[in-house]
C-alpha positions in Angstrom: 166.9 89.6 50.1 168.2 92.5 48.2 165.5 94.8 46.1 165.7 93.7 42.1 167.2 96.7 40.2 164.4 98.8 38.8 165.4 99.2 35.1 162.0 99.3 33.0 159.4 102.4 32.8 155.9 102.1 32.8 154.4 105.3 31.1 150.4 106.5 31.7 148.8 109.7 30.8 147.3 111.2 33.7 146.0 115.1 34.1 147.5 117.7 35.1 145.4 117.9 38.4 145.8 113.5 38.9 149.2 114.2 39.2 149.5 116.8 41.2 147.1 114.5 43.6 149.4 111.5 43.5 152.9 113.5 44.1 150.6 115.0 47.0 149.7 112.2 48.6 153.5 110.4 48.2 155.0 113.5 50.0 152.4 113.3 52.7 153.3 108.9 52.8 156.9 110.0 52.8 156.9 108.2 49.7 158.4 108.3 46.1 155.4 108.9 43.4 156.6 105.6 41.7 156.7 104.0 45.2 153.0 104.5 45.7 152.1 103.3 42.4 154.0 100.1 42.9 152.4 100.2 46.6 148.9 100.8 45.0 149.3 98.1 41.9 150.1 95.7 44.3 146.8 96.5 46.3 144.4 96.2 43.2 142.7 92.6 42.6 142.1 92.3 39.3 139.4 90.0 37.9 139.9 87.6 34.8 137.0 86.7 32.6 136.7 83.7 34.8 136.2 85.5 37.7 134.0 88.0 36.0 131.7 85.0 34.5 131.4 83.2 38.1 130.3 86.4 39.5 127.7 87.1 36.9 126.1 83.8 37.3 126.2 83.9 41.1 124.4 87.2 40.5 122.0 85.3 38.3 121.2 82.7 40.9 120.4 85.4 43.9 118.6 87.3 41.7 116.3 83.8 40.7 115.9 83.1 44.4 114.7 86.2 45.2 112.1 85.9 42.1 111.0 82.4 43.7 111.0 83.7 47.5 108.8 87.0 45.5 106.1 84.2 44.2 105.6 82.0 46.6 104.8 85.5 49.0 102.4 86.5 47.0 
């Protein structure tokens, strides 16, 4: 399967000293900078507001259990 033709540019603004970090750590991969953005995007879970809302209430219910487990202790 041949690699799609990279035509679009994704722009961020990053320091001075970020950058100089990332185009370290690409040389030292043997890596392109963009390379190990693509490599590091496609690494990174991102959580919808679904996700974030079944989290929250799972929190909730530990935090209820431990208040119960608290009481009947005492």
């Amino acid at each position: 399967m041949a690699t799609p033709h990279r035509t679009a540019i994704a722009h961020c603004r990053v320091t001075a000293a970020e950058l100089a970090e990332w185009r370290a750590k690409a040389e030292s991969a043997g890596t392109t900078l963009s390379e190990l953005m693509r490599a590091a995007m496609r690494r990174t879970r991102t959580w919808t507001a679904e996700d974030s809302a079944a989290v929250r209430e799972r929190t909730r219910q530990v935090a209820r259990i431990g208040n119960n487990l608290n009481q009947i202790a005492r």
